[in-house]
N, CA, C and O atoms as CSV, one atom per row, in Angstrom:
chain,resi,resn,atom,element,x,y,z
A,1,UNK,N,N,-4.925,-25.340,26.921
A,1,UNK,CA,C,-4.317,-24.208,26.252
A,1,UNK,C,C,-4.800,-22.939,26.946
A,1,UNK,O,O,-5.957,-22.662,27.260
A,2,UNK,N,N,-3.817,-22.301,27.106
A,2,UNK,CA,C,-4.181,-20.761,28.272
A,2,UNK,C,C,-4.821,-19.798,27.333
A,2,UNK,O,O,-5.115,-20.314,26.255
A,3,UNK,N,N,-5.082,-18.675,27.443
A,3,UNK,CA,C,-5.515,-17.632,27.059
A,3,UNK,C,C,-4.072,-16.977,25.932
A,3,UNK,O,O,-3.937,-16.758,24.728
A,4,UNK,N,N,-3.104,-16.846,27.326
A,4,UNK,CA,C,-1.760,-16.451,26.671
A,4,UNK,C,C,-1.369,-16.789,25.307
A,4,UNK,O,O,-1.057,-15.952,24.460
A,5,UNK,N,N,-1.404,-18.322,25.094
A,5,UNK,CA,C,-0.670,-19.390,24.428
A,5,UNK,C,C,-1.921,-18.967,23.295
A,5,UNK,O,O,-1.334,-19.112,22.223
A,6,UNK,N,N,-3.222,-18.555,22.996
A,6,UNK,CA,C,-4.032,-18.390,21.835
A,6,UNK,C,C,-3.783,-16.950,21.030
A,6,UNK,O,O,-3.998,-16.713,19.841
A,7,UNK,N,N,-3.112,-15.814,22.361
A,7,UNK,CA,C,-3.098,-15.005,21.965
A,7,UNK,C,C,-1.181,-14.012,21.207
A,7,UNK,O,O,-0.851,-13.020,20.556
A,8,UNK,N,N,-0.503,-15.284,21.969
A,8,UNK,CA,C,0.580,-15.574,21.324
A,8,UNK,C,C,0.703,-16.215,19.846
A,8,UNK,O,O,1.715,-15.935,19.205
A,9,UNK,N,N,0.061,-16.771,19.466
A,9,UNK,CA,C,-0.446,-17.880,18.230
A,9,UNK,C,C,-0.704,-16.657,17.352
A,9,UNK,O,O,-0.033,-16.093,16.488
A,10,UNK,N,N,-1.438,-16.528,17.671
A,10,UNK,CA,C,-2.619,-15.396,17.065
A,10,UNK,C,C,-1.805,-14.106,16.479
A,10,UNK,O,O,-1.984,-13.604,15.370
A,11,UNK,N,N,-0.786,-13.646,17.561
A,11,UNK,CA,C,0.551,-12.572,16.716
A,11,UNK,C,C,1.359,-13.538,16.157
A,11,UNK,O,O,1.628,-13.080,15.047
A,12,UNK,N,N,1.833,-14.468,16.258
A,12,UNK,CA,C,2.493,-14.970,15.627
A,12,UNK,C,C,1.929,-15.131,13.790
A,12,UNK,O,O,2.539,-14.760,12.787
A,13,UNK,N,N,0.948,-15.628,13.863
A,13,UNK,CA,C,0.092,-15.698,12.498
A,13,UNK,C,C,0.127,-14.323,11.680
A,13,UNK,O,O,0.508,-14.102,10.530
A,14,UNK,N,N,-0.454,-13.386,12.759
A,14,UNK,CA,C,-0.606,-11.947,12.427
A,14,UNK,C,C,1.285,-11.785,11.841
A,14,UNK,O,O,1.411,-12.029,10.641
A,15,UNK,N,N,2.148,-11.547,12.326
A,15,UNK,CA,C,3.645,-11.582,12.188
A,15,UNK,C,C,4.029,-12.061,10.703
A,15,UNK,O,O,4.406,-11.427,9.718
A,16,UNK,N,N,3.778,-13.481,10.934
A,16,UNK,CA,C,4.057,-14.298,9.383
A,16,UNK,C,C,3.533,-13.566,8.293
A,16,UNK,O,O,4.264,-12.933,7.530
A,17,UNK,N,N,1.926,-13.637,8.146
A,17,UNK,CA,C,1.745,-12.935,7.090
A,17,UNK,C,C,1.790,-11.457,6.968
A,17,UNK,O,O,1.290,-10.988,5.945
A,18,UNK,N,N,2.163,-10.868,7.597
A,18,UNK,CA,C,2.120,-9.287,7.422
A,18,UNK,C,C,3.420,-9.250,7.213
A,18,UNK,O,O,3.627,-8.262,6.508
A,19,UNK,N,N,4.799,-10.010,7.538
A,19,UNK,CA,C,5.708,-10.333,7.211
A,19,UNK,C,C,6.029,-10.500,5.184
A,19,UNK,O,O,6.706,-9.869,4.373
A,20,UNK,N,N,5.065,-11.747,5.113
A,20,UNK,CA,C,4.878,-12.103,3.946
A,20,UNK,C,C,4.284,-11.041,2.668
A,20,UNK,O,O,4.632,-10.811,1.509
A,21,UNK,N,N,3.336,-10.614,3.468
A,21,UNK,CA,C,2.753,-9.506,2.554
A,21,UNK,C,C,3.927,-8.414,2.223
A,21,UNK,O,O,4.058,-8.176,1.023
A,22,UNK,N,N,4.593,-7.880,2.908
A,22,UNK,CA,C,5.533,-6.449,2.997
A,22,UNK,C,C,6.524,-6.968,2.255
A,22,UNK,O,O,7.370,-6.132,1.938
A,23,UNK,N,N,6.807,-8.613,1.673
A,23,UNK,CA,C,7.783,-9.016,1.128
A,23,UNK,C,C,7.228,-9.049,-0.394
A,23,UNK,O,O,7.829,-8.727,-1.418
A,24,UNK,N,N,5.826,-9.561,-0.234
A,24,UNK,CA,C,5.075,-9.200,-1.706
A,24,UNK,C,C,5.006,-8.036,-2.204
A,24,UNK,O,O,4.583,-8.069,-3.360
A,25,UNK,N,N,5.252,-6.976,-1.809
A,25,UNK,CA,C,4.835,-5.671,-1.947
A,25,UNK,C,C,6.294,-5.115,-2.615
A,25,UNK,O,O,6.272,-4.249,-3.489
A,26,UNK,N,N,7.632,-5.728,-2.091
A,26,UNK,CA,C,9.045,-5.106,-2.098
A,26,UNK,C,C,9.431,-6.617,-3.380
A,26,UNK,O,O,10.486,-6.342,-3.951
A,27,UNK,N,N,9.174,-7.231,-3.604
A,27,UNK,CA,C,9.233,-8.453,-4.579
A,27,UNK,C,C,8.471,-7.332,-5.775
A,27,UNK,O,O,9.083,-6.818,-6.711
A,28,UNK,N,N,7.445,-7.186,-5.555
A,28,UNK,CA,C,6.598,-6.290,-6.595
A,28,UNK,C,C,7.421,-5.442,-7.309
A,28,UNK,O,O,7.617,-5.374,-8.523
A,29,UNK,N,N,8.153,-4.421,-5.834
A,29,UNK,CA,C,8.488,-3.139,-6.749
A,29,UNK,C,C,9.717,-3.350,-7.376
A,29,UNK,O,O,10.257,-2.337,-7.821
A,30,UNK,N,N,10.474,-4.759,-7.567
A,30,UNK,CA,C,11.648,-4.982,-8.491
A,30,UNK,C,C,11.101,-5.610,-9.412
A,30,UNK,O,O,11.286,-5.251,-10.575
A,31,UNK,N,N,10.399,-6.561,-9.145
A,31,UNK,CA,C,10.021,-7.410,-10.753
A,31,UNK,C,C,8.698,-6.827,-11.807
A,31,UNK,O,O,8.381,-7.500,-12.787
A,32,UNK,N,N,8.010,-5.560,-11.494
A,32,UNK,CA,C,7.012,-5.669,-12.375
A,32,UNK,C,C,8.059,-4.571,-13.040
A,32,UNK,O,O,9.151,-4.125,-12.688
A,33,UNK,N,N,7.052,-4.321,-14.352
A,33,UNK,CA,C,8.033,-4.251,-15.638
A,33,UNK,C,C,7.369,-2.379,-16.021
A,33,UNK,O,O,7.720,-1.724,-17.002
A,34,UNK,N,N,6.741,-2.076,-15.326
A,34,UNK,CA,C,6.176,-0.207,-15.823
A,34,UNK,C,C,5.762,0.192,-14.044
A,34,UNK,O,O,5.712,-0.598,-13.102
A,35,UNK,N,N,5.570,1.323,-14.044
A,35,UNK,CA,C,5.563,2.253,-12.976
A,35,UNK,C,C,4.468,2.078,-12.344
A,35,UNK,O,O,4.451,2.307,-11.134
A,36,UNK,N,N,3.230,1.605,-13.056
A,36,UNK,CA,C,1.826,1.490,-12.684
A,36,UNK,C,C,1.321,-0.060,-11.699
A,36,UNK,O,O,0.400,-0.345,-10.934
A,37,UNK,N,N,2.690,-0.857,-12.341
A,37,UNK,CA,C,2.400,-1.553,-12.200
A,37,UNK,C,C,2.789,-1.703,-10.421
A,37,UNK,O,O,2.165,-1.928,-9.383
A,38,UNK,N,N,3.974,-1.470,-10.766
A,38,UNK,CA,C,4.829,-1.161,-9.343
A,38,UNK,C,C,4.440,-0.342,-8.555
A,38,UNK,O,O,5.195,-0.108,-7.611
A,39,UNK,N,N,3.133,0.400,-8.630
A,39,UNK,CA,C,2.813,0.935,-7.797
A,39,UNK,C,C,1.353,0.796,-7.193
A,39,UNK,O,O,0.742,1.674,-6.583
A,40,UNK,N,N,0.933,-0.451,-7.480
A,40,UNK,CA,C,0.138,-1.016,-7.658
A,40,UNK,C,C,0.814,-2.101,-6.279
A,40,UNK,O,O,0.397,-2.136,-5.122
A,41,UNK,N,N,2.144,-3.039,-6.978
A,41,UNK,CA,C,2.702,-3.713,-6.068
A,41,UNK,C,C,2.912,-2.774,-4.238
A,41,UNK,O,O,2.905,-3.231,-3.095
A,42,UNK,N,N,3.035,-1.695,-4.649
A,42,UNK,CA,C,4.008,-0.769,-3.142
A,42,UNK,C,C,2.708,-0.742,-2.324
A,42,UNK,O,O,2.712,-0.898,-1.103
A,43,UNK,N,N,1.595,-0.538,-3.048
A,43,UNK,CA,C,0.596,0.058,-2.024
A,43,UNK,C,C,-0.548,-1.039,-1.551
A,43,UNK,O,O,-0.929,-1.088,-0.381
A,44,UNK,N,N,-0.919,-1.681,-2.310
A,44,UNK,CA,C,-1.751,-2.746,-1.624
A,44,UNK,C,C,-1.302,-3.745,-0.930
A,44,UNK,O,O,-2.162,-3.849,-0.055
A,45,UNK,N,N,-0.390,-4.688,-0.706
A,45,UNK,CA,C,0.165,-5.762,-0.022
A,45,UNK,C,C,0.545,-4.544,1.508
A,45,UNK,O,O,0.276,-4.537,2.709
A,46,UNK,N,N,1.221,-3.745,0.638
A,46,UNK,CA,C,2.012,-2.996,2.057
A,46,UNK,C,C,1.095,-2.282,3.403
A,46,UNK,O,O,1.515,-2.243,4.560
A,47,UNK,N,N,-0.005,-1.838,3.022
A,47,UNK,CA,C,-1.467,-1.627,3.828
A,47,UNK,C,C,-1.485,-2.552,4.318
A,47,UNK,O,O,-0.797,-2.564,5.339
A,48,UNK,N,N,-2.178,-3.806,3.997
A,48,UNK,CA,C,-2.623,-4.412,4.707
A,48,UNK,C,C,-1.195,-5.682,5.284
A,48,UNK,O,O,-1.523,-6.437,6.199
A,49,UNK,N,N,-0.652,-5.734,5.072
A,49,UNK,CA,C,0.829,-6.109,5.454
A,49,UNK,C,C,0.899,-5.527,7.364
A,49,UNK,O,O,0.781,-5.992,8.497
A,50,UNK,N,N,1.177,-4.203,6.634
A,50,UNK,CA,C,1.339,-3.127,7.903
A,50,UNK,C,C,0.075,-3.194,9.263
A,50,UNK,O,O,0.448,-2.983,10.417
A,51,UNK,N,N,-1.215,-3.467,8.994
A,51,UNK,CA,C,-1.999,-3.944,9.589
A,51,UNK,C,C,-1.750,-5.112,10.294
A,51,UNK,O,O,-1.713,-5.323,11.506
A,52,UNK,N,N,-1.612,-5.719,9.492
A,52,UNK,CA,C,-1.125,-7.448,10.196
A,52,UNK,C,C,-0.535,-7.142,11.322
A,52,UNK,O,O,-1.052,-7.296,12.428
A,53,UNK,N,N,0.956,-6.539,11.037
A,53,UNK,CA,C,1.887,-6.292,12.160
A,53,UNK,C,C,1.729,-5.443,12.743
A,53,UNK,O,O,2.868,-5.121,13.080
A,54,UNK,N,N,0.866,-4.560,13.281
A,54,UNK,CA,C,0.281,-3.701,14.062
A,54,UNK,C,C,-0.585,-4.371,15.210
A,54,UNK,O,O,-0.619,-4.268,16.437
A,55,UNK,N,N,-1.291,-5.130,14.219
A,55,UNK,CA,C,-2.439,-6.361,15.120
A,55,UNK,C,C,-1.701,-6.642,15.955
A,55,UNK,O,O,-1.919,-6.156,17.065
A,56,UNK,N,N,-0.526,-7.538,15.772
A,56,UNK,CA,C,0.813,-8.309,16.502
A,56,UNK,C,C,1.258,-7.759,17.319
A,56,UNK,O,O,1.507,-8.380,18.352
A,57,UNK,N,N,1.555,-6.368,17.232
A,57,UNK,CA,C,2.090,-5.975,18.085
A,57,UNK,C,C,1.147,-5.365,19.659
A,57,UNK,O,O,1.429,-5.398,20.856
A,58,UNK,N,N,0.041,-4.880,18.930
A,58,UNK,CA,C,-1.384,-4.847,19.821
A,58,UNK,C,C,-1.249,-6.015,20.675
A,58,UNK,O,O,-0.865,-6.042,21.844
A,59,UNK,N,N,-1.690,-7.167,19.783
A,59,UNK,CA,C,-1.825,-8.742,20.507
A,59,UNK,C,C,-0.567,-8.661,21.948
A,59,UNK,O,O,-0.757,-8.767,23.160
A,60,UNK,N,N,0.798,-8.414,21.095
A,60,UNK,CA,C,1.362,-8.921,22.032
A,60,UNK,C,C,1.683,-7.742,23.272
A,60,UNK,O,O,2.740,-8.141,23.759
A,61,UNK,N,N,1.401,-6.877,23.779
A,61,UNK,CA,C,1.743,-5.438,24.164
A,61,UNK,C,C,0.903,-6.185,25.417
A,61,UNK,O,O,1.405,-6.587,26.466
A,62,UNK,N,N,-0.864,-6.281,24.924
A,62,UNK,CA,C,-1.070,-6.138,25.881
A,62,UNK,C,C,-1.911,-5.169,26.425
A,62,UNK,O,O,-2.892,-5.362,27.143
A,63,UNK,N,N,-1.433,-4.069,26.014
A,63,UNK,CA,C,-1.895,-2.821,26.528
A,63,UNK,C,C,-2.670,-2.413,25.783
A,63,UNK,O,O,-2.506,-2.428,24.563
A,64,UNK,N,N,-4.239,-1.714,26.699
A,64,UNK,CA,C,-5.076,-1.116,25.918
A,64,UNK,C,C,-5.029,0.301,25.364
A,64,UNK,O,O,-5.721,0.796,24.474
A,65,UNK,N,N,-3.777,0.993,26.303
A,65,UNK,CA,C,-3.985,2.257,25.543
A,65,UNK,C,C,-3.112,2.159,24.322
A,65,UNK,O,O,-2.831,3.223,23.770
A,66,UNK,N,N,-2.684,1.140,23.864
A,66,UNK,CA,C,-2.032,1.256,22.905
A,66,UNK,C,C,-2.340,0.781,21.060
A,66,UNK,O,O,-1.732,0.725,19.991
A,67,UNK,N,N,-3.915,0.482,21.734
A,67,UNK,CA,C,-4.693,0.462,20.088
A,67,UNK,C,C,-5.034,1.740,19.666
A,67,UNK,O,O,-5.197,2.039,18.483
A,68,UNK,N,N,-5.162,2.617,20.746
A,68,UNK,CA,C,-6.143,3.928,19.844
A,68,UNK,C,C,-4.595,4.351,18.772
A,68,UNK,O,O,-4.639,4.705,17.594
A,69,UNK,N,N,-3.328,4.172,19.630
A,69,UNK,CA,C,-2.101,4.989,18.729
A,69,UNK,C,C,-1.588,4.423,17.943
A,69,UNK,O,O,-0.805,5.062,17.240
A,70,UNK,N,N,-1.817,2.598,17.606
A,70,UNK,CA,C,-1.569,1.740,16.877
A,70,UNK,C,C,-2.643,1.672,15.385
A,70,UNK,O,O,-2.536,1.251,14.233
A,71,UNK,N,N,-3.756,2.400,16.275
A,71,UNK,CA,C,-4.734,2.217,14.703
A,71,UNK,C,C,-4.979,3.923,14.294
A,71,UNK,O,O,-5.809,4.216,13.433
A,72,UNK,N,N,-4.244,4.888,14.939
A,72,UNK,CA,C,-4.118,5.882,14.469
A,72,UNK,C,C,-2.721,5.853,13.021
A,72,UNK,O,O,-2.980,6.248,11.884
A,73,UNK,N,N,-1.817,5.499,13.289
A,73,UNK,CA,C,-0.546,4.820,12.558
A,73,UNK,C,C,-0.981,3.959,11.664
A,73,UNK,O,O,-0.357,4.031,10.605
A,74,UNK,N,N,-1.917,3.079,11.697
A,74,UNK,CA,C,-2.507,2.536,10.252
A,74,UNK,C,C,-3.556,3.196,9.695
A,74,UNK,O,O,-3.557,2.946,8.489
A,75,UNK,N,N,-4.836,4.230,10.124
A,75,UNK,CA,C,-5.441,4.861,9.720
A,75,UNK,C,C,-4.716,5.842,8.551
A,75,UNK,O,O,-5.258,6.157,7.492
A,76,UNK,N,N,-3.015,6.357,9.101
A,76,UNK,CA,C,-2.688,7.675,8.738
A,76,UNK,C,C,-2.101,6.784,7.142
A,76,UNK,O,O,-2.061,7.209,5.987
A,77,UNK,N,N,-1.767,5.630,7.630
A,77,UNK,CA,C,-1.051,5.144,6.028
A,77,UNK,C,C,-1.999,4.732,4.926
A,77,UNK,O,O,-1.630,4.686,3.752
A,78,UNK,N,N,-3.339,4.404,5.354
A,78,UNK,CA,C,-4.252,4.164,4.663
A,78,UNK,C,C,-4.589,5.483,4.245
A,78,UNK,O,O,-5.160,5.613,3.162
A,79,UNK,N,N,-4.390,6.232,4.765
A,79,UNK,CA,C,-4.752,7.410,4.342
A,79,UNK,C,C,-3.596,8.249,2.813
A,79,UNK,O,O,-3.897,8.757,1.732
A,80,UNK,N,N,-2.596,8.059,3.355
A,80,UNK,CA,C,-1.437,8.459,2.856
A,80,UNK,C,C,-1.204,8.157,1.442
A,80,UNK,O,O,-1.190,8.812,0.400
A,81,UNK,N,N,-0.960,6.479,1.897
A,81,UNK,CA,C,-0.504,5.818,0.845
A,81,UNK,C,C,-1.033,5.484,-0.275
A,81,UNK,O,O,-0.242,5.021,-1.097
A,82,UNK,N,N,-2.820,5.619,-0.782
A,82,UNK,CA,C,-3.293,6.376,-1.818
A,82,UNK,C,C,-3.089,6.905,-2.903
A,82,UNK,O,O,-2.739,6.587,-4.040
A,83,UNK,N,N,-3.561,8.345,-1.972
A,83,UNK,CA,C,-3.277,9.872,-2.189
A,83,UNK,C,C,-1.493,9.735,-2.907
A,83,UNK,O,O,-1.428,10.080,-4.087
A,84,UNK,N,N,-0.361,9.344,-2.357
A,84,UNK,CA,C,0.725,9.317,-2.788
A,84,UNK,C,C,0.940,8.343,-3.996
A,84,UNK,O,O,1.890,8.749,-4.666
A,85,UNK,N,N,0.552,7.539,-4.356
A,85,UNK,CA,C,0.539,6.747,-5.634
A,85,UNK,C,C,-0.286,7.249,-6.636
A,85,UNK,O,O,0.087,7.175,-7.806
A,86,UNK,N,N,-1.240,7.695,-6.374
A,86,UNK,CA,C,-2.244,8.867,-7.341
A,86,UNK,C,C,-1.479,9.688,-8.251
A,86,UNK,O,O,-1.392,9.771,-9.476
A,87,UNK,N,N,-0.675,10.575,-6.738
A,87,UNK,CA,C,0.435,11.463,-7.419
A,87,UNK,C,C,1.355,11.558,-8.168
A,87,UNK,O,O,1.637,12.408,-9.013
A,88,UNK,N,N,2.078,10.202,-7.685
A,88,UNK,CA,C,2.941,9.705,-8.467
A,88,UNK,C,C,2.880,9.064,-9.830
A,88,UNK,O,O,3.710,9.259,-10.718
A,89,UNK,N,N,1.379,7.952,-9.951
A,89,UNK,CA,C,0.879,8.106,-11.105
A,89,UNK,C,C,0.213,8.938,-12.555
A,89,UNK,O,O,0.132,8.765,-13.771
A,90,UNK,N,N,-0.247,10.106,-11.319
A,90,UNK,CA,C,-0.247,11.579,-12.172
A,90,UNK,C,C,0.759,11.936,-13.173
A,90,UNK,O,O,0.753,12.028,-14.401
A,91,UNK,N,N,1.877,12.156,-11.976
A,91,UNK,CA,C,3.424,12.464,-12.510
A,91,UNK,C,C,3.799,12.186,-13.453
A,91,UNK,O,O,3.985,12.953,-14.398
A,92,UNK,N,N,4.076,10.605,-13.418
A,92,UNK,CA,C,4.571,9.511,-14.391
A,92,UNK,C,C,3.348,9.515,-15.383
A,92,UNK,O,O,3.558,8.594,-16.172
A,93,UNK,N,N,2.219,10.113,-15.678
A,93,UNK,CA,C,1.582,10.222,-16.943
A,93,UNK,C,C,1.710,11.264,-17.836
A,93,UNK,O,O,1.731,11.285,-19.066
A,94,UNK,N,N,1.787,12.085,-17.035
A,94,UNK,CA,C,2.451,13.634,-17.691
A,94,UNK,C,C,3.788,13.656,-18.425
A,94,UNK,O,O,4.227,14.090,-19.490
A,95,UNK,N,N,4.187,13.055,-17.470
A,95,UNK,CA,C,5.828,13.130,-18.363
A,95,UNK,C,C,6.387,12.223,-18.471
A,95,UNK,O,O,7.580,12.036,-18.229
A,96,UNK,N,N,5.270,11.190,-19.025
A,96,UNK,CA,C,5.322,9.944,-20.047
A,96,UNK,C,C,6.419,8.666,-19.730
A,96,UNK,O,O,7.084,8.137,-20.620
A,97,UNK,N,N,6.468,8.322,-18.454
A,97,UNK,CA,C,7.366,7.787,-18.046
A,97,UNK,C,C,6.288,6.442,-17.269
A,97,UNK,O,O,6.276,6.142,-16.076
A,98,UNK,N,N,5.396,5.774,-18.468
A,98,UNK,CA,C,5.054,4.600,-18.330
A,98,UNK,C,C,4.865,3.754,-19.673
A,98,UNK,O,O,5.195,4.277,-20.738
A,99,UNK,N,N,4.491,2.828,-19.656
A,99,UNK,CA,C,4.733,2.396,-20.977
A,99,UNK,C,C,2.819,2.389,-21.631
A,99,UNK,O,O,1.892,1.711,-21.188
A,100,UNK,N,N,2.812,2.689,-21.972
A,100,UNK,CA,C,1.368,3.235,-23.129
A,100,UNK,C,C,0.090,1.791,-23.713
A,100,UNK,O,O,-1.108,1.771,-23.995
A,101,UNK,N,N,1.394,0.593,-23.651
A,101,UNK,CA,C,0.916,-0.413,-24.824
A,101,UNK,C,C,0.269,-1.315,-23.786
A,101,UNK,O,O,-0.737,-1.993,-23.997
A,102,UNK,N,N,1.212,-1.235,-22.192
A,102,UNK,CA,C,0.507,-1.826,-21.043
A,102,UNK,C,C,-0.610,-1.287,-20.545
A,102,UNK,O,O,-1.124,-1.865,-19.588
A,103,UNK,N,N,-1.304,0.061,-21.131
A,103,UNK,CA,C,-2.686,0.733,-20.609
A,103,UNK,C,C,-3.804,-0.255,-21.810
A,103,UNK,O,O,-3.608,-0.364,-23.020
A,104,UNK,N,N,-5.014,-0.897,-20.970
A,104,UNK,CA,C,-5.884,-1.007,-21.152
A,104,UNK,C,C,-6.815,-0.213,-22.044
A,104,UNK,O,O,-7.239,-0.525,-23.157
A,105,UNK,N,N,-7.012,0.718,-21.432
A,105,UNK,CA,C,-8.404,1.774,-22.116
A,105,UNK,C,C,-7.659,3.273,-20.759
A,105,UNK,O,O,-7.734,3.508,-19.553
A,106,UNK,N,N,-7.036,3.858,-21.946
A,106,UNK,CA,C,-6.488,5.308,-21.057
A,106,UNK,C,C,-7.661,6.432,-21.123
A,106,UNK,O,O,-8.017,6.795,-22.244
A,107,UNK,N,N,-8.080,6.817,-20.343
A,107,UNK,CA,C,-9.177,7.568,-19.734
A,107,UNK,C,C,-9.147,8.911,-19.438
A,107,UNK,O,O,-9.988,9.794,-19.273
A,108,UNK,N,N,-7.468,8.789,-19.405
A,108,UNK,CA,C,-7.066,10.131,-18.847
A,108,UNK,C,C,-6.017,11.381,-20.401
A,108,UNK,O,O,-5.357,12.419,-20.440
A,109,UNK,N,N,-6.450,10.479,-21.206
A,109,UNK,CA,C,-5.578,11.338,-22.839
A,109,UNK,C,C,-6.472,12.684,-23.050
A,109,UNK,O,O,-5.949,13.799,-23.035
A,110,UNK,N,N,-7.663,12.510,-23.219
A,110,UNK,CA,C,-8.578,13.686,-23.310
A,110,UNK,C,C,-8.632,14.488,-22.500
A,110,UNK,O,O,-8.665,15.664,-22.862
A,111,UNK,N,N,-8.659,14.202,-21.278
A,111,UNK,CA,C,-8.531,15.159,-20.604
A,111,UNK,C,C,-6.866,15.677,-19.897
A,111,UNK,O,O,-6.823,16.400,-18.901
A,112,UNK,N,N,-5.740,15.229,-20.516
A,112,UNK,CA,C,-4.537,15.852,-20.502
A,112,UNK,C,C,-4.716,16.656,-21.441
A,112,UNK,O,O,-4.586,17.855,-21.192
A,113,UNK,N,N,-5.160,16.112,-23.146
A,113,UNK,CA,C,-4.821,17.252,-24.468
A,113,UNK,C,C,-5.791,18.180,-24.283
A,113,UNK,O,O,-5.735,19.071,-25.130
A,114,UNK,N,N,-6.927,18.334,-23.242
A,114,UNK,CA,C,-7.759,19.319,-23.335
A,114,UNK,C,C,-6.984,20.354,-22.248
A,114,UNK,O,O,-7.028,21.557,-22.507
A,115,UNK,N,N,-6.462,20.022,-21.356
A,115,UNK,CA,C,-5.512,21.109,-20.169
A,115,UNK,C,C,-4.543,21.273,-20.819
A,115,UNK,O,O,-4.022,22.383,-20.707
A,116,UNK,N,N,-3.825,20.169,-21.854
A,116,UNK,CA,C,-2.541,21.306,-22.563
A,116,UNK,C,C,-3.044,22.242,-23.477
A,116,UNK,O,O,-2.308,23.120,-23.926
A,117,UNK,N,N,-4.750,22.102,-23.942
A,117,UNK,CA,C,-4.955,22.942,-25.379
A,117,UNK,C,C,-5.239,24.769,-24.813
A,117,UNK,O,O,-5.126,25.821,-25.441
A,118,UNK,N,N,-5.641,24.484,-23.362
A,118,UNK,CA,C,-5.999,25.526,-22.971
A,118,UNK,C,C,-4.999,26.551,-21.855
A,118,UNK,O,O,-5.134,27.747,-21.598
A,119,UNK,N,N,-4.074,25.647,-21.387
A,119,UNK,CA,C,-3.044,26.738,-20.657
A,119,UNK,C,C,-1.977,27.259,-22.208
A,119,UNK,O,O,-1.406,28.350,-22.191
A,120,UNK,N,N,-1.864,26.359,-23.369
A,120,UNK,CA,C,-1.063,27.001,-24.135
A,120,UNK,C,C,-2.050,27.689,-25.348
A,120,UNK,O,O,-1.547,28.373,-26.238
């Protein structure tokens, strides 16, 4: 077995499941049933999903200058994609567009009725 043929394998694997994952992630955001949940589904599978196939494409390229700009492009979504579900979960708490009975222990009631008691 060549070098080639391990490192062909090797994206291929990388491919499948980062494949698989990005399908878990888009499966997620139709079947879960509140906003939290689904956003829960968008952002974790899809990170490391996106990694996978980055690897793959690294693997198969070849080329070394092409990890620093390949793991700059997953750095920036790890970065991103967070910060943007935070927000969006913010959003969707404020203006009550999750379902209440699916929260555990809400953490964040006191300190909404204490910022509405004081801007109004």
């Amino acid at each position: 077995m060549s070098w080639h043929t391990v490192v062909d394998v090797a994206a291929v694997i990388c491919l499948v499941v980062g494949t698989f994952m990005s399908l878990a992630a888009a499966v997620g955001l139709l079947r879960f049933p509140d906003l939290l949940s689904r956003m829960h589904a968008g952002t974790k599978p899809q990170v490391f999903g996106l990694l996978l196939l980055l690897t793959a494409v690294a693997l198969e390229s070849g080329e070394p200058r092409m990890i620093p700009l390949l793991l700059l492009a997953w750095i920036f979504q790890l970065l991103t994609v967070p910060v943007s579900a935070h927000m969006v979960g913010r959003a969707a708490y404020r203006s009550k567009h999750l379902h209440e009975e699916n929260l555990v222990e809400d953490e964040l009631r006191d300190v909404v009725a204490r910022a509405g008691e004081e801007s109004g």
